[in-house]
C-alpha positions as a printed NumPy array, in Angstrom:
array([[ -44.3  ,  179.998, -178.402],
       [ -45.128,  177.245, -180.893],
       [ -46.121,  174.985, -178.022],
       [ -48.   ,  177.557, -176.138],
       [ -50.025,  178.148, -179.543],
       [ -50.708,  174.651, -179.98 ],
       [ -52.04 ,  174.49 , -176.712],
       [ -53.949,  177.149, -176.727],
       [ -55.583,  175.903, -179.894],
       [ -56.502,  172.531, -178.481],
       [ -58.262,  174.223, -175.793],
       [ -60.459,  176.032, -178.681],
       [ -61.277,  173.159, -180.375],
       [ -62.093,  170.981, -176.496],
       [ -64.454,  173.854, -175.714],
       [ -66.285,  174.255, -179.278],
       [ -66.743,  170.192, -178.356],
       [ -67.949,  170.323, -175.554],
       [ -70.735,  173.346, -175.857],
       [ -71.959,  171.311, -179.134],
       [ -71.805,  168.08 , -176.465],
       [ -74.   ,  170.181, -173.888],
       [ -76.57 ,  171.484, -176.993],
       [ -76.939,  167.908, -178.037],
       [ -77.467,  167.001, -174.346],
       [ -79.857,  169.779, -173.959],
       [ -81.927,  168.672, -177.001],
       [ -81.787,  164.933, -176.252],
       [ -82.83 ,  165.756, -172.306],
       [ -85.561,  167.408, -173.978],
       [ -87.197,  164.056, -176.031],
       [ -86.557,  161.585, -172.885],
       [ -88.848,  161.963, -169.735],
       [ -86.835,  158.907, -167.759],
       [ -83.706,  160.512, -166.016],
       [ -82.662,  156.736, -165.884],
       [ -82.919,  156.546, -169.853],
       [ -80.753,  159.586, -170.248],
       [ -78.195,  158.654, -167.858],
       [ -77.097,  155.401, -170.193],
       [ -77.613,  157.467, -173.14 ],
       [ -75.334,  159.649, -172.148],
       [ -72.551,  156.785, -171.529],
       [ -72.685,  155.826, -175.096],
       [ -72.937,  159.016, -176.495],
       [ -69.278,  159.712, -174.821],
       [ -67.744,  156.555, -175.91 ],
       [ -69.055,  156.849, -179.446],
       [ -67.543,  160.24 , -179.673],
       [ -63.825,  159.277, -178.192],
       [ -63.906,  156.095, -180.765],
       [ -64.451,  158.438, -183.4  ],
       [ -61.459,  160.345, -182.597],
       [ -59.571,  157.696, -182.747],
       [ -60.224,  156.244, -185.468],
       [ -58.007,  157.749, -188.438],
       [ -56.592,  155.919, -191.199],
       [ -53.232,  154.233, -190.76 ],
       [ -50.343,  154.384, -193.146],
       [ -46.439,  153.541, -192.514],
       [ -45.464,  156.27 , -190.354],
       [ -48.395,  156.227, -187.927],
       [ -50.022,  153.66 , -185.167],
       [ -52.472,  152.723, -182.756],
       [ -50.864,  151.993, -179.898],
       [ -52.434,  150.407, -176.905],
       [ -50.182,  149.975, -173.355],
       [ -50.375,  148.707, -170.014],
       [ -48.261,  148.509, -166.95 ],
       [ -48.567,  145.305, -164.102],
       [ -47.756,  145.03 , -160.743],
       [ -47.724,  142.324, -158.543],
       [ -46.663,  142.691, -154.802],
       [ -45.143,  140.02 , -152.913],
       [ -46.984,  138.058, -150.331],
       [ -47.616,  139.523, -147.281],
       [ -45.718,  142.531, -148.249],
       [ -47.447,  146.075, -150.207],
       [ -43.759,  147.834, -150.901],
       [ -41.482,  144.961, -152.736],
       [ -43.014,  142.413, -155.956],
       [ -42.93 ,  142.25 , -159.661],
       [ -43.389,  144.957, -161.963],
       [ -44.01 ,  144.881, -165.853],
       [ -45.053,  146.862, -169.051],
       [ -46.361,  145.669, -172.292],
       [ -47.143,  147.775, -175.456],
       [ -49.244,  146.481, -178.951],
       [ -48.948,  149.053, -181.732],
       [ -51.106,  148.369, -184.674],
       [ -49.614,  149.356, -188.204],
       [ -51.356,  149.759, -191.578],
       [ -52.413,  146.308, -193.279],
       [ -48.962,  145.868, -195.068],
       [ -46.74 ,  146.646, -191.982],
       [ -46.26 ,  143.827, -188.963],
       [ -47.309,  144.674, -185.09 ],
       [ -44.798,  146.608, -182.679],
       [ -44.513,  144.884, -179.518],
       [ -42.88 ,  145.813, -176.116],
       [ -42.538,  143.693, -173.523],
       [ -40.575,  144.144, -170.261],
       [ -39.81 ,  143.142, -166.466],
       [ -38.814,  146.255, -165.115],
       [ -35.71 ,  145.929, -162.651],
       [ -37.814,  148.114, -159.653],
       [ -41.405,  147.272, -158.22 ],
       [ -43.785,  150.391, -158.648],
       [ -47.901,  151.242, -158.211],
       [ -49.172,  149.819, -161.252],
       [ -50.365,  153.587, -161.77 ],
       [ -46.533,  154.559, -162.085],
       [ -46.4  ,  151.311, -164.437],
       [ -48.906,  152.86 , -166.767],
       [ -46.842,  156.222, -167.493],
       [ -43.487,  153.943, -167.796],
       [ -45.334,  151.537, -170.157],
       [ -46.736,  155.127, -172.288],
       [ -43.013,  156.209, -171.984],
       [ -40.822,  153.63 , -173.505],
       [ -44.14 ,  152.841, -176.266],
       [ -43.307,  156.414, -177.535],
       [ -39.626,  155.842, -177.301],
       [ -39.816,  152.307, -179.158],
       [ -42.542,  154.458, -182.054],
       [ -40.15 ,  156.986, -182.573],
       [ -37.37 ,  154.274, -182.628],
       [ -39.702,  153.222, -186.077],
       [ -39.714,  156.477, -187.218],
       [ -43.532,  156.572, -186.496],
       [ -44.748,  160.363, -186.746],
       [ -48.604,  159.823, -185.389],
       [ -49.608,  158.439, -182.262],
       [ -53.067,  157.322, -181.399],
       [ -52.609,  156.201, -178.067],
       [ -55.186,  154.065, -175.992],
       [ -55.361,  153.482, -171.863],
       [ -57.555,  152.338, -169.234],
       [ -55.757,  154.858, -166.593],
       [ -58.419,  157.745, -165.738],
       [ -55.077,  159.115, -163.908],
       [ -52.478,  159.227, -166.564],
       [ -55.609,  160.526, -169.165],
       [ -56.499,  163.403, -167.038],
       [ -53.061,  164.701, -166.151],
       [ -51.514,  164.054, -169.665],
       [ -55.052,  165.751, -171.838],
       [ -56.611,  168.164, -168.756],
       [ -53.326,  168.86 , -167.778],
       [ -54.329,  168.013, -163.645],
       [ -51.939,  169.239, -161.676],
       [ -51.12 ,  166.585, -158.793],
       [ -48.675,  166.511, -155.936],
       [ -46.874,  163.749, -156.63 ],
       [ -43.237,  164.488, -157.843],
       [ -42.548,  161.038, -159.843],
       [ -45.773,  161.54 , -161.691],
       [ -44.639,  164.689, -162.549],
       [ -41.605,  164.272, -164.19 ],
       [ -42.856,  161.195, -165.932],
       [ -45.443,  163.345, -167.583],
       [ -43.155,  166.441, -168.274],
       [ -40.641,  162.97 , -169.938],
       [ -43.632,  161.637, -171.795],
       [ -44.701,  165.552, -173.443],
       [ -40.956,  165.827, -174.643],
       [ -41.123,  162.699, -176.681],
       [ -44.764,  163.713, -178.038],
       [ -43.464,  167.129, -179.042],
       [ -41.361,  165.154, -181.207],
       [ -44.809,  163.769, -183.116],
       [ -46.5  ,  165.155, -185.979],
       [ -49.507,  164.081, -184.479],
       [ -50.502,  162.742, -180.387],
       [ -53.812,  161.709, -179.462],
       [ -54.634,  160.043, -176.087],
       [ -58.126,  157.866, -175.623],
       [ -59.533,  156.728, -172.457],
       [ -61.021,  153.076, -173.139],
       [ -62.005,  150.325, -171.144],
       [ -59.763,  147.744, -169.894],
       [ -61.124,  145.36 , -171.691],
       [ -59.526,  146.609, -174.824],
       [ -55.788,  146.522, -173.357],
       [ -55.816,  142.552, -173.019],
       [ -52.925,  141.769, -175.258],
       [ -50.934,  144.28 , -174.043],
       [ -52.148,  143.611, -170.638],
       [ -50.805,  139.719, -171.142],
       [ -47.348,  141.384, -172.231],
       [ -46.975,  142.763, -169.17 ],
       [ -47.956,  139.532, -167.146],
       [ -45.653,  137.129, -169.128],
       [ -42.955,  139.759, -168.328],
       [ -43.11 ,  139.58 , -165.126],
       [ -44.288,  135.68 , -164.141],
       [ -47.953,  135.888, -164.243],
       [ -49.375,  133.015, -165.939],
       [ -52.945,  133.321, -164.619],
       [ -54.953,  136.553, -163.922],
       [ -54.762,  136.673, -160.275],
       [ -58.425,  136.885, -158.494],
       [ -58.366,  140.952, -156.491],
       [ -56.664,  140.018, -152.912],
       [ -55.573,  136.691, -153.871],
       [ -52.532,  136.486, -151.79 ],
       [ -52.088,  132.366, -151.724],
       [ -48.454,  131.069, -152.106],
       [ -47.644,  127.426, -153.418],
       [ -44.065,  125.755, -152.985],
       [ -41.963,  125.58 , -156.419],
       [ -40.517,  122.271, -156.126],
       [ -37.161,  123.591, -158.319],
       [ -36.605,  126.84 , -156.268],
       [ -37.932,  125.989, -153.187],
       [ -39.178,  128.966, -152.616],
       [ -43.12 ,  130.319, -152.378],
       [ -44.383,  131.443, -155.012],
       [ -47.991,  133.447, -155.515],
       [ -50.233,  130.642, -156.972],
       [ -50.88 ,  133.202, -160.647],
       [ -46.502,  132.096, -161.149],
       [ -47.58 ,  128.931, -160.747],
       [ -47.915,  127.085, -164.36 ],
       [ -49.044,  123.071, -163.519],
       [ -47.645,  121.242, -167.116],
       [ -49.977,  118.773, -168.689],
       [ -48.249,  115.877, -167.41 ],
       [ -49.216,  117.527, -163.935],
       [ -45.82 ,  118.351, -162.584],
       [ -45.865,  122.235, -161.321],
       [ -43.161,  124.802, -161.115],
       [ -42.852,  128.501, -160.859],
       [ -42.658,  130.254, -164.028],
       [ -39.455,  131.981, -163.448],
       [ -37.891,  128.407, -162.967],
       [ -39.636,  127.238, -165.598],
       [ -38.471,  130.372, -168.06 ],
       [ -35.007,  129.838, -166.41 ],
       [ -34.846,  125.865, -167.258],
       [ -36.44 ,  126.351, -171.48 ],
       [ -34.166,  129.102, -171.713],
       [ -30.368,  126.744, -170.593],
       [ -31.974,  124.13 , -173.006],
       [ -32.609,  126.196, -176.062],
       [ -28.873,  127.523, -175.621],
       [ -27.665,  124.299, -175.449],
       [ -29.884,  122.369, -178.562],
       [ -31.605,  120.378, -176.106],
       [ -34.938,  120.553, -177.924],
       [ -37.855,  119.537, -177.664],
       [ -37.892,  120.073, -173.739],
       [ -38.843,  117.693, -171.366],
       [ -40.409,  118.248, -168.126],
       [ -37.811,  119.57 , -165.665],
       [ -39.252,  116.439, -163.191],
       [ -37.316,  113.268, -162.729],
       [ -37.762,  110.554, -164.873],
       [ -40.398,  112.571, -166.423],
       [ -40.525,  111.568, -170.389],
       [ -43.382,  114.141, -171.092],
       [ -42.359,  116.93 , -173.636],
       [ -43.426,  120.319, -173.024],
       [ -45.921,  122.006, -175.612],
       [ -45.003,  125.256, -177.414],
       [ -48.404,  126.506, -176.005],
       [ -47.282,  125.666, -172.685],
       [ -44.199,  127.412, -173.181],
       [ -45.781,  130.506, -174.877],
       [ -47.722,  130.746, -171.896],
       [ -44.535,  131.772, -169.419],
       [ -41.543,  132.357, -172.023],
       [ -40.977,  136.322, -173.026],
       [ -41.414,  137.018, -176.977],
       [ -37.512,  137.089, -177.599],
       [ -37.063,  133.869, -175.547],
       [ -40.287,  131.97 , -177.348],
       [ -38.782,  133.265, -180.587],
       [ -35.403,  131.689, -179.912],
       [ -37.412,  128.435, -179.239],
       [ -38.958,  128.668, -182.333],
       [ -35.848,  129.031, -183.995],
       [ -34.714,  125.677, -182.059],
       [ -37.063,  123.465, -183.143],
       [ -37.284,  125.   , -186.703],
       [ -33.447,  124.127, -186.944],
       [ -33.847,  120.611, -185.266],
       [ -37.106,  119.3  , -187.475],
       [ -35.726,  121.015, -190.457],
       [ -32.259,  121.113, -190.826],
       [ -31.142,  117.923, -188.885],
       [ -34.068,  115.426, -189.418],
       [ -31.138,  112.6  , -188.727],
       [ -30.493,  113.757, -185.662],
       [ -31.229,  112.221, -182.446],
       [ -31.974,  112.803, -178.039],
       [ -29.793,  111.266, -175.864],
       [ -32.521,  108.884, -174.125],
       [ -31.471,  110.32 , -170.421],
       [ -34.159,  112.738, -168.826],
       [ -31.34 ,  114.933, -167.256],
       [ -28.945,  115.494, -170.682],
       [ -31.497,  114.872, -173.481],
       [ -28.793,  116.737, -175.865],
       [ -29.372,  116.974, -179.352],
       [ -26.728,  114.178, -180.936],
       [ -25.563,  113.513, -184.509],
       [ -25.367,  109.356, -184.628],
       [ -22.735,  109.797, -187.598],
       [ -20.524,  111.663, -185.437],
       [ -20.818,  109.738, -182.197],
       [ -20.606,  106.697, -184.395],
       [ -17.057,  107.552, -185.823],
       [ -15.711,  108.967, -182.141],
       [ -16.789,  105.543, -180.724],
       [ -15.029,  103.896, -184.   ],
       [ -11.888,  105.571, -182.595],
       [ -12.023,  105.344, -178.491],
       [ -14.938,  103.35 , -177.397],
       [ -14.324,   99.438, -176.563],
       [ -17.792,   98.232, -177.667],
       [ -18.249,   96.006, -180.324],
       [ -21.982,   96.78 , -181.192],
       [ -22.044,   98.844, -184.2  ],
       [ -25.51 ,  100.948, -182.736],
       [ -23.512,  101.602, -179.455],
       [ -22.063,  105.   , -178.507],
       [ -21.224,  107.222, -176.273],
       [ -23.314,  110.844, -175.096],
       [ -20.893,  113.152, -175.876],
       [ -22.207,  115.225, -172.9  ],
       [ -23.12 ,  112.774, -170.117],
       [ -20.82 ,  110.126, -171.339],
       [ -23.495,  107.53 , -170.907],
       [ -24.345,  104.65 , -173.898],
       [ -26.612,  104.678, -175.483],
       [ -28.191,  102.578, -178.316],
       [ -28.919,  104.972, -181.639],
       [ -30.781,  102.094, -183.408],
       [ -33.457,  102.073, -180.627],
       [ -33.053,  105.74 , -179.35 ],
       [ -32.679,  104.158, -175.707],
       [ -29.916,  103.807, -172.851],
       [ -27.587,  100.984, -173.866],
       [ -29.277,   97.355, -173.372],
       [ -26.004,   95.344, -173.14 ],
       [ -27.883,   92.267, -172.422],
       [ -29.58 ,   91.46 , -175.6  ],
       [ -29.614,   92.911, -179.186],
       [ -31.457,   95.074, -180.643],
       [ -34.012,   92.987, -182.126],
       [ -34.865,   91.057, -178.686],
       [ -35.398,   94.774, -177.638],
       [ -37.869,   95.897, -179.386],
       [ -39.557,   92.432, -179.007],
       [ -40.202,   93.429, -175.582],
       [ -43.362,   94.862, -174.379],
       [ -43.559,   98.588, -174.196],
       [ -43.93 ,   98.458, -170.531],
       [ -40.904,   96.29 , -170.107],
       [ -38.487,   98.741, -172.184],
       [ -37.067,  100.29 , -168.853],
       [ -33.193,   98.98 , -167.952],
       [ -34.547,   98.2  , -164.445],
       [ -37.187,   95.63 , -166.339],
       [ -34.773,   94.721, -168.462],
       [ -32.927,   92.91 , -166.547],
       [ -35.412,   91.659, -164.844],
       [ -36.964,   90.284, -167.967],
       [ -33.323,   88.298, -167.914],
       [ -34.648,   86.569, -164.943],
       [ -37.731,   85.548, -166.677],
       [ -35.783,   83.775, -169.294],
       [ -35.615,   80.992, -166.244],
       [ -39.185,   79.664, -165.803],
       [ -38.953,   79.918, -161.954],
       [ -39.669,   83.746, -162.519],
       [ -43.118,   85.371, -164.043],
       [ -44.258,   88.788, -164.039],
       [ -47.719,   89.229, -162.163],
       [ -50.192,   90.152, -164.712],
       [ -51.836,   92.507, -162.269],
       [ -48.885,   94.476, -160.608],
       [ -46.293,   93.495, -163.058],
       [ -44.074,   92.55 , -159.992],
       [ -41.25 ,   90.221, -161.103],
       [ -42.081,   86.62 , -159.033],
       [ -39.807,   83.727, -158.198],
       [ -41.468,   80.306, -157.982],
       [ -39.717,   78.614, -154.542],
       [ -42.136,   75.8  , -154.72 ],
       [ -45.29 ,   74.71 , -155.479],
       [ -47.825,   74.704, -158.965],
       [ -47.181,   77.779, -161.52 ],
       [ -50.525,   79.518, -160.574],
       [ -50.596,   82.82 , -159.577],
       [ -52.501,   85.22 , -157.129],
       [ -51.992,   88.844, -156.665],
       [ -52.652,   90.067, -152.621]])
């Protein structure tokens, strides 16, 4: 009865709105002569009057909540992709922002996205013992079924709205707002993240590009390209930050061979989910912070976090070498020298080593720069090719 009565109310106070809407309409039709001038009137006059509603003051038990639900079908294919929702509730000054982000585990119409991202933002506000909901979507669906009450033909629809009305009757206070899509971009960008988008794909945009980790095809949006211009998917990529995090293997380097290039915390914000960036923040925090002394093993494909003390006093204990910087990755078992932060340069100290030229530091050139200590070798100055003299003056020339 309570329910019917609230209803019933609500349906009062929308027609008392809407005959003073069609007075004011009647009034204003009356001081404009241009149809065309009273047509985009009329558009602001709505929006003005649905911001208004919105638009109450916040305190610790009530939010603004804004949602959105993504889809993204596979290539070539309309029933199987990626589905997604994201959710941005707004708090009182004093209070921080509710966020939900998540890769749901079935693909759906981004229309069913929308009610499932409305669903499990009212689950997650009640969750935060949030009483008052002012809710905000794009969907001229959802907004019409859930406020008009439009009776459709589509069971799943259906019983997501009669799921979403039980958590709202569980509200002091639920008010829905149609607004334009332009105001859902953060939780819009939730969504994506959650499910591999990195760039708003173009409407048809069906291209696939090869991940070179996965071997698989991607669509080009889950395609991020890393400054140092090596490109993966970003499920590989989300996969890969996630093993080193876990393992203190921070900061990251690109997954490429023999890359050296460190990947950004932007570029990582851009693909990682909020509880996985968070746990990289934590990471780095701990590393820069807590063990400033610390060290990388120097090989692209360990690059584990290492204490030198520690490796120092295992090596004092097993390791053959004499060299006092010397020791052993505890992980890939490989030398390395902790004075220089490099591999292990058995053939001269460390002093000789960082004599070299930077472009010379690599153990392929330095043993080549071994051969240079005879005078019948030079290194081109144009190609930097290593040179034996077989005869002939010292001059060189580069073909």
């Amino acid at each position: 009865m309570e329910d019917q009565e609230a209803v019933g109310v609500e349906s009062c106070v929308n027609t008392v709105r809407e005959v003073r809407l069609e007075e004011d309409e009647e009034e204003f039709r009356s001081c404009c002569e241009d149809d065309e001038v009273w047509k985009e009137s009329e558009e602001v006059v709505v929006v003005v009057v649905k911001e208004e509603e919105a638009k109450e003051d916040l305190d610790e038990f009530s939010v603004k909540m804004f949602f959105k639900g993504m889809s993204i079908a596979h290539a070539g294919e309309s029933s199987s992709g990626f589905s997604g929702i994201g959710v941005v509730m707004e708090r009182s000054i004093n209070l921080p922002v509710i966020q939900v982000q998540k890769k749901l585990d079935f693909y759906v119409e981004e229309s069913v996205a929308d009610y499932l991202a409305l669903m499990d933002g009212l689950a997650e506000a009640m969750q935060n013992k949030v009483r008052s909901v002012y809710a905000f979507t794009d969907s001229e669906l959802l907004y019409e079924q859930i406020t008009n009450e439009e009776r459709l033909d589509i069971p799943l629809l259906v019983a997501l709205r009669q799921r979403i009305l039980e958590h709202t009757s569980n509200l002091e206070t639920f008010v829905l707002t149609l607004v334009p899509s332009v105001d859902l971009e953060r939780p819009l960008r939730l969504a994506q993240i959650a499910i591999g988008v990195v760039s708003s794909p173009a409407k048809g945009d069906k291209s696939v590009e090869n991940c070179s980790i996965c071997c698989e095809d991607k669509l080009s949006p889950m395609m991020i390209t890393m400054k140092c211009s090596h490109k993966f998917c970003s499920h590989c990529m989300r996969t890969y930050v996630d093993g080193k995090v876990q393992s203190s293997q921070v900061p990251i380097r690109c997954p490429q061979l023999k890359c050296k290039y460190c990947i950004s915390t932007a570029e990582c914000k851009s693909f990682l989910p909020l509880i996985s960036y968070e746990s990289l923040e934590r990471a780095l925090e701990e590393a820069n912070v807590l063990h400033s002394d610390r060290i990388y093993c120097p090989f692209p494909n360990c690059s584990v976090l290492l204490d030198p003390q520690e490796c120092l006093s295992a090596r004092a204990s097993s390791s053959s070498q004499s060299d006092n910087s010397c020791v052993e990755c505890p992980v890939c078992q490989r030398f390395i020298c902790v004075d220089c932060g490099v591999p292990w340069h058995s053939s001269m100290n460390c002093e000789e080593y960082q004599n070299l030229p930077l472009e010379e530091r690599d153990a392929s050139d330095i043993s080549l720069h071994q051969l240079a200590q005879n005078k019948r070798w030079r290194r081109c100055q144009q190609c930097r090719r290593m040179i034996e003299l077989s005869q002939g003056c010292y001059h060189m020339t580069c073909r």
